[in-house]
C-alpha positions as CSV (number, residue, x, y, z in Angstrom):
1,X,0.0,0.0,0.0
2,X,1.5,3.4,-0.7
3,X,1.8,5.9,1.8
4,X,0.0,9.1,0.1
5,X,1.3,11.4,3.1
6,X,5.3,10.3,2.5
7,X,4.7,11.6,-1.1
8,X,2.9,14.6,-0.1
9,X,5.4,15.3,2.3
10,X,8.4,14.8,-0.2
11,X,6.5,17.2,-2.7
12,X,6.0,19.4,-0.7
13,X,9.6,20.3,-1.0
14,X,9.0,21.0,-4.9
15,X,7.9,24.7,-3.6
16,X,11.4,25.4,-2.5
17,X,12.9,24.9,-5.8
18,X,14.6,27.9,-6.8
19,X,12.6,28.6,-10.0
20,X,9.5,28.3,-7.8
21,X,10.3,29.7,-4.3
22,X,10.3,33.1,-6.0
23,X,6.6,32.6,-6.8
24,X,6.0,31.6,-3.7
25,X,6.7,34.3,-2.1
26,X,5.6,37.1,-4.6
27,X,1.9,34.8,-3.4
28,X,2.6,35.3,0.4
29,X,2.4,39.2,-0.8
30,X,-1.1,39.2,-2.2
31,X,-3.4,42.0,-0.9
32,X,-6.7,40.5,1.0
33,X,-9.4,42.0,-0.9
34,X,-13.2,41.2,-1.1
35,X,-13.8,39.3,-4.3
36,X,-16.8,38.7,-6.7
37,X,-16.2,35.5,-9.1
38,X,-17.8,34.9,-12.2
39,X,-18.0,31.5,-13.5
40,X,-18.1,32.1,-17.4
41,X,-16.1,31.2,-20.4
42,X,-13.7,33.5,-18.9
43,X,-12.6,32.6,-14.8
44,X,-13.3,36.9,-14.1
45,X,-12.4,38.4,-10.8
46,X,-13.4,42.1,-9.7
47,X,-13.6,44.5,-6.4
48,X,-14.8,46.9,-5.5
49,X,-11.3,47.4,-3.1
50,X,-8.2,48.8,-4.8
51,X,-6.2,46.7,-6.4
52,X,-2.7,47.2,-7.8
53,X,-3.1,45.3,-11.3
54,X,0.6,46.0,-12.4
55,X,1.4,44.5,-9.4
56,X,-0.4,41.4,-10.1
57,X,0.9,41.2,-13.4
58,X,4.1,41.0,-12.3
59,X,3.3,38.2,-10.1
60,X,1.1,36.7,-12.6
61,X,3.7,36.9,-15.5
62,X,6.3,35.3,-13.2
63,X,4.5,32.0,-13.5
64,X,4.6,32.0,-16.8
65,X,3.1,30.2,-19.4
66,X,-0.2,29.8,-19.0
67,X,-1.5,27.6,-20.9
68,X,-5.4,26.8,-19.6
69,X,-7.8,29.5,-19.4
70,X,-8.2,32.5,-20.0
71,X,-8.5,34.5,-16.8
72,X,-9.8,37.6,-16.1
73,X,-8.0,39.3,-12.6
74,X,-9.3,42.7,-11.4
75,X,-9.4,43.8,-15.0
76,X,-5.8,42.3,-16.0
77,X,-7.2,40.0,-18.6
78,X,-5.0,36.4,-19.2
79,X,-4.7,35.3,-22.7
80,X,-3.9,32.1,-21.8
81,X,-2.5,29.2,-24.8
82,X,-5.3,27.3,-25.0
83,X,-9.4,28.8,-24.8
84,X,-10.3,26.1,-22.7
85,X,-13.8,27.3,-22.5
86,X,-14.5,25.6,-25.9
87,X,-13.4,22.2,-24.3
88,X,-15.5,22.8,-21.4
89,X,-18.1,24.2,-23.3
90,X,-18.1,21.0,-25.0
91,X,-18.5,18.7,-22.5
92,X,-20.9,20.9,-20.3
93,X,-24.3,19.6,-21.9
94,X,-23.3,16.0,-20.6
95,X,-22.7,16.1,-16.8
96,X,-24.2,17.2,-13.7
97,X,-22.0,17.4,-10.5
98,X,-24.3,18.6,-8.0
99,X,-23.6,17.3,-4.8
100,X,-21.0,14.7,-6.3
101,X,-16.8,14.1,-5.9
102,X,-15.1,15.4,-8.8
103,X,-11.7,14.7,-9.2
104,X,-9.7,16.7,-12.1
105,X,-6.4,14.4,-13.7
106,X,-3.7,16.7,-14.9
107,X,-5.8,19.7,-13.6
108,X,-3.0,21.9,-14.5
109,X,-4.0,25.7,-12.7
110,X,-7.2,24.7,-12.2
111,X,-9.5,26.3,-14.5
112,X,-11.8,23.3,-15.1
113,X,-12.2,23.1,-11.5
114,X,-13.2,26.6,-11.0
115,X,-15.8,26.1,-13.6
116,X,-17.2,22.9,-11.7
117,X,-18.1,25.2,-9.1
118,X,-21.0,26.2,-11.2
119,X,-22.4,22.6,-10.6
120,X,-22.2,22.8,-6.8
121,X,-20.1,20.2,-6.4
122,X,-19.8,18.2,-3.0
123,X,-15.6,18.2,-3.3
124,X,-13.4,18.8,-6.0
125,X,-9.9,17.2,-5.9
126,X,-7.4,18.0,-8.5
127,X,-4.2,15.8,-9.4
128,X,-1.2,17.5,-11.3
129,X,2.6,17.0,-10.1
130,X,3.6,20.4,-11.3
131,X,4.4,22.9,-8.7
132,X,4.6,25.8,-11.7
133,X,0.7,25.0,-11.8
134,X,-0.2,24.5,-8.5
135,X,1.4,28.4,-7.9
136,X,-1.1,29.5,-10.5
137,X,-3.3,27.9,-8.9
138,X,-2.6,29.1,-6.0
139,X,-2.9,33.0,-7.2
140,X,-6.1,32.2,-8.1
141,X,-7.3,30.6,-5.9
142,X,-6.3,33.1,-3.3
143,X,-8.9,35.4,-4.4
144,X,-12.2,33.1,-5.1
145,X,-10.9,31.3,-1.8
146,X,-12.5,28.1,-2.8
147,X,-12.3,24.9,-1.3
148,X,-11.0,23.1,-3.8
149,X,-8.1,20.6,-2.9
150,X,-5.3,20.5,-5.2
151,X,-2.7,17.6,-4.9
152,X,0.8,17.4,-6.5
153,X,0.0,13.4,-7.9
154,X,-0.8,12.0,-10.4
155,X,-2.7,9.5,-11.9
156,X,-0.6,6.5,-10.1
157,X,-1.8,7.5,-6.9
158,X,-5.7,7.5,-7.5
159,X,-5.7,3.9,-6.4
160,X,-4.6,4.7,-2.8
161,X,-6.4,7.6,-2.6
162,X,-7.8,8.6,0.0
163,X,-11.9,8.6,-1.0
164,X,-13.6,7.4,-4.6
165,X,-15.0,9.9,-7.0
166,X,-18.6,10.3,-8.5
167,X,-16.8,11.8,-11.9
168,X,-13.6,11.9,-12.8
169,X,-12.4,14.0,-15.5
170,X,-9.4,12.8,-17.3
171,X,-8.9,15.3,-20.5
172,X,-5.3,15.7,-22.2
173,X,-3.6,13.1,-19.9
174,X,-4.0,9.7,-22.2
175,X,-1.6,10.0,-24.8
176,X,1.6,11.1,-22.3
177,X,1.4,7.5,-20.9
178,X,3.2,4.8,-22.4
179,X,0.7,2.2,-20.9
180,X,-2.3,3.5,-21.6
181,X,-3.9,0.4,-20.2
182,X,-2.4,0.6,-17.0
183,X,-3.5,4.3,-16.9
184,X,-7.2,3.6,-17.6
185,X,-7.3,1.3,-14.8
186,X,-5.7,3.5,-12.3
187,X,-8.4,5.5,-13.1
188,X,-11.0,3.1,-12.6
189,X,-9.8,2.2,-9.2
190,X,-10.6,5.8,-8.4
191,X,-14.5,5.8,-9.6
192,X,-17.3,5.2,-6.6
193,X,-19.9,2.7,-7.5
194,X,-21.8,3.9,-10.4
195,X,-19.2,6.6,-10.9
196,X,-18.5,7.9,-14.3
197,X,-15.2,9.1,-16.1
198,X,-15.2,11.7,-19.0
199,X,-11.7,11.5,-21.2
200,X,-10.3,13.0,-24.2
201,X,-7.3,12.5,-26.0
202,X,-5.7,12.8,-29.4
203,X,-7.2,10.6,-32.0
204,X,-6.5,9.3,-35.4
205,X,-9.5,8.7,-38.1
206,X,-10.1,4.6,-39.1
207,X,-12.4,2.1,-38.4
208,X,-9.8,-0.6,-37.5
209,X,-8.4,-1.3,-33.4
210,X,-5.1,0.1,-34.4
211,X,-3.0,3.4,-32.9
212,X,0.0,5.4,-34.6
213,X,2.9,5.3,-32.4
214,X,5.2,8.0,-33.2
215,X,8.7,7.9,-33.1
216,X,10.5,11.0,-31.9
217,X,7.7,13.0,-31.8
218,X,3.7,13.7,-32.1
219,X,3.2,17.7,-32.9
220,X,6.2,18.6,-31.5
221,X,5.6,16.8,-28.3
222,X,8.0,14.1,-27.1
223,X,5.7,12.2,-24.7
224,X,3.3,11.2,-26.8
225,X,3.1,7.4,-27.1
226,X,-0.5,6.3,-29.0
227,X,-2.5,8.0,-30.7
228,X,-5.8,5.6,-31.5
229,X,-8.0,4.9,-33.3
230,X,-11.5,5.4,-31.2
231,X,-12.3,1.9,-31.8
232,X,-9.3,1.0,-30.0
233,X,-9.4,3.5,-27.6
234,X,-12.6,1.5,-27.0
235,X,-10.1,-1.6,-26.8
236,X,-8.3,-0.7,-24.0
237,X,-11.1,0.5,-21.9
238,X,-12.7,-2.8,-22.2
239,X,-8.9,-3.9,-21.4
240,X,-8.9,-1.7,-18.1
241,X,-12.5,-3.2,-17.0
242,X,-14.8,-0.5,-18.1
243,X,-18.3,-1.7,-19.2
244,X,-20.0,1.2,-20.6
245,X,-18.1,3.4,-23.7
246,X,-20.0,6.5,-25.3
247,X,-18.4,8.3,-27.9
248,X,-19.1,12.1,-27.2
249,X,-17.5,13.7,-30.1
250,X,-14.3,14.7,-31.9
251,X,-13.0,18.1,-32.7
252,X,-10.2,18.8,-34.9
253,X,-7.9,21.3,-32.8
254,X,-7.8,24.4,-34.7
255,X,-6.1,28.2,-34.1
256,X,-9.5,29.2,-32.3
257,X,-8.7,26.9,-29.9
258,X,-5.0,26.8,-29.6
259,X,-2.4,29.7,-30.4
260,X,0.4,31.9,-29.5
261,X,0.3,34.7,-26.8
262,X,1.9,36.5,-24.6
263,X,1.2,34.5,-21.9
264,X,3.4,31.7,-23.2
265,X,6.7,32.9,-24.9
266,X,6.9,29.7,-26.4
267,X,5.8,28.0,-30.1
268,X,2.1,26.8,-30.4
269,X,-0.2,24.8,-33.3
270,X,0.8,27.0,-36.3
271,X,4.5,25.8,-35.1
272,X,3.3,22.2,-35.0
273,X,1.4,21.9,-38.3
274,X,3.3,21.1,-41.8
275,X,3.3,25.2,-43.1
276,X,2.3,23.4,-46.4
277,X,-0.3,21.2,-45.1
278,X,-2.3,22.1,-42.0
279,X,-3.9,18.7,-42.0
280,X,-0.5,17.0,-41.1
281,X,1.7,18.0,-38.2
282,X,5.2,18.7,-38.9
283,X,6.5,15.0,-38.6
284,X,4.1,14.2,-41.4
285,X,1.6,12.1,-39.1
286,X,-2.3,13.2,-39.1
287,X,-3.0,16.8,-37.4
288,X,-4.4,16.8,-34.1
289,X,-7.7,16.1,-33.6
290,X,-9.7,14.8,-30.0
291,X,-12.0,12.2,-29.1
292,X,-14.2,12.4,-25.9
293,X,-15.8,9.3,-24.5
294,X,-17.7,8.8,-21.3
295,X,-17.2,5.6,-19.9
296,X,-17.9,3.7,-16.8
297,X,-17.6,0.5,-15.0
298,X,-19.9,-2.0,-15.0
């Protein structure tokens, strides 16, 4: 059995790194200010206090990049990589987490989990070994002063966790494992009876079980192992011990969705797309495009 507080206690060392103790203490300097939140496409703070936005953009732009979002703080407005409403916006129609655990795998800052709070949620836990995004987290957080847990695990400890979740949302995580098996079944150890799990991850098109396997590099990414087919993303789950597989969608990722700003300093999609060909990435293998699936246990 693995001891969860040993690894919590070991991470929580992560925050006295030297590229993250800075951000730790620029938080510790954060005015106390009464906040109102709004839970829209865009996670908006405002006040009617005074608050010093340059100030916060400093802080803010020390934990750069951002990459989910955007943000809204006092006015400074976050452009963050990705317009992670449109994911969220996609999946909204299909759950309901009132009064339900939610856990959140790869959570990054934590902008899904802000928007769960719209649902009234009974707990919201969110897994993501990054300390970079549990500081952004963290800035946020400060102000909507939620009670949202955040963890630094991932999705090798759900198992020993210390409750079950109702829904588990699992979006972006897949495809950076190199069992993806073994990963659908950690997840699965982590439902409550009856509990549901809502995943996305890249996708090739075909009818057949098979997956592309890339071999340096997916989009510019190096961690990206499979890319399946749905019918054997279907496979595996089935594999892992999950009964039930719906097939929600699939969106090709486009420049709407993902791009450059100044939030990142660093290359985005247009960078990872053939310039000749925007339906192949730059390795010559099938542009991105995502799958989402619901699936649960039997």
């Amino acid at each position: 059995m693995m001891d969860l507080n040993t690894v919590r206690q070991e991470r929580s060392k992560w925050m006295t790194w030297k590229n993250i103790a800075p951000l730790r203490e620029a938080l510790s300097q954060l005015p106390q200010v009464e906040t109102k939140v709004e839970l829209g496409n865009t996670v908006a703070l405002s006040s009617e206090d005074s608050v010093d936005v340059a100030e916060l953009e400093r802080i803010a732009r020390l934990m750069m990049p951002w990459r989910k979002g955007p943000f809204d703080l006092f006015g400074l407005f976050i452009d963050t990589e990705w317009r992670s409403d449109l994911k969220y916006n996609f999946l909204r129609p299909h759950f309901n987490l009132s009064d339900k655990k939610v856990a959140d795998i790869g959570c990054n800052n934590g902008y899904y989990m802000f928007r769960f709070l719209e649902d009234a949620p009974a707990k919201v836990v969110g897994f993501d070994p990054s300390a970079l995004f549990k500081s952004q987290f963290d800035l946020i957080n400060h102000f909507v002063k939620s009670d949202i847990v955040y963890e630094l695990l991932g999705v090798e400890h759900l198992p020993f966790y210390e409750e079950k979740f109702d829904v588990i949302f699992c979006l972006g995580v897949l495809y950076h494992r190199s069992d993806p098996v073994a990963m659908l079944k950690s997840l699965a150890q982590g439902l409550s009876e009856g509990g549901e799990i809502y995943l996305d991850t890249f996708i090739i098109d075909g009818e057949e079980p098979v997956a592309l396997c890339p071999s340096g590099s997916y989009s510019k990414i190096t961690n990206v192992y499979f890319v399946p087919t749905l019918k054997a993303l279907e496979n595996w789950c089935i594999r892992a011990g999950f009964a039930s597989f719906e097939v929600l969608g699939s969106v090709v990722t486009t420049s709407d969705e993902q791009r450059k700003t100044d939030w990142i300093e660093s290359q985005s999609l247009e960078d990872f797309l053939d310039p000749a060909d925007s339906t192949k990435t730059v390795e010559g293998y099938p542009a991105p495009k995502r799958g989402y699936v619901r699936i649960k246990k039997g």
